[in-house]
LUMDRENVO-764665 format. One line per 5 residues: number of its first residue (from 1); for each residue x, z, y negated of C-alpha. Coordinates in steps of 0.5 Angstrom, whole numbers, always signed. Example, Ala and Ser with C-alpha at 12.3 -4.5 7.8 and 13.67 -1.06 7.14 Angstrom:
! residues 2
1) +25/+16/+9  +27/+14/+2
***
This chain:
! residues 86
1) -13/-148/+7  -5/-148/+5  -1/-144/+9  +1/-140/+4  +8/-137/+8
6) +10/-143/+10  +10/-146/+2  +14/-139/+0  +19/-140/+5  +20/-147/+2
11) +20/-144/-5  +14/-148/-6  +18/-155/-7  +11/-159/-4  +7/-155/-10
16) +12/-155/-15  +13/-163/-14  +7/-165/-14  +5/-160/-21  +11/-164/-24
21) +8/-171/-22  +2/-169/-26  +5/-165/-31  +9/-173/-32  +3/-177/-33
26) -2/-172/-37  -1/-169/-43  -5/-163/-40  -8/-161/-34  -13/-157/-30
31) -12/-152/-24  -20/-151/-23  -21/-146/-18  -15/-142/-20  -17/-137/-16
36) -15/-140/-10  -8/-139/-11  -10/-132/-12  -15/-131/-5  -18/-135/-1
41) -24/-134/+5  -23/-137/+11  -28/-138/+15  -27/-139/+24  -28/-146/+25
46) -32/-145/+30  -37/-140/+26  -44/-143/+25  -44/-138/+19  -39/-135/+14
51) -41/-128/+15  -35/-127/+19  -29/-129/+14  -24/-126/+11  -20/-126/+5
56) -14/-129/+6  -7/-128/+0  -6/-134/-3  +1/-135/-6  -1/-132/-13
61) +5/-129/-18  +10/-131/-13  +8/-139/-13  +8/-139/-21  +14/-135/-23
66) +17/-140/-18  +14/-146/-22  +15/-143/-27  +23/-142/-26  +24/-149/-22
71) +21/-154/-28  +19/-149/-34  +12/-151/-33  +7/-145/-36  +0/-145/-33
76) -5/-141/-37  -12/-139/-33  -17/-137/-35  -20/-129/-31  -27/-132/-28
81) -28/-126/-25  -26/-121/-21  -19/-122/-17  -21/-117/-11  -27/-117/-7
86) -32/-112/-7
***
């Protein structure tokens, strides 16, 4: 899990660095799981099941719009399903 205020408050430089690293050395790249950046379920540690997770925020447009500004690099996503839990 990636404490997502932490990285906006570092306007996502650990994010923004690493996708310049691989968007250096490959000609494409893939962010699988896309919807991580959007909601993640967090699970207690402690919980022998995940029936008590919850839905976290990711870092979302404001991660990508802050990617895009600081190296213009443009992500594009595809909707695997729905962004909002039922």
């Amino acid at each position: 899990m990636y404490c997502w205020e932490a990285l906006q408050q570092q306007n996502y430089t650990w994010w923004i660095e690493r996708l310049r690293m691989a968007f250096g050395r490959f000609d494409l790249n893939r962010l699988d799981h896309f919807i991580g950046f959007v909601r993640t379920y967090e699970v207690p540690a402690q919980a022998k099941t995940a029936v008590n997770g919850q839905y976290q925020p990711g870092g979302g447009d404001a991660f990508f719009e802050a990617a895009r500004k600081a190296s213009g690099i443009a992500v594009i996503a595809d909707d695997l399903g729905p962004q909002h839990p039922k």
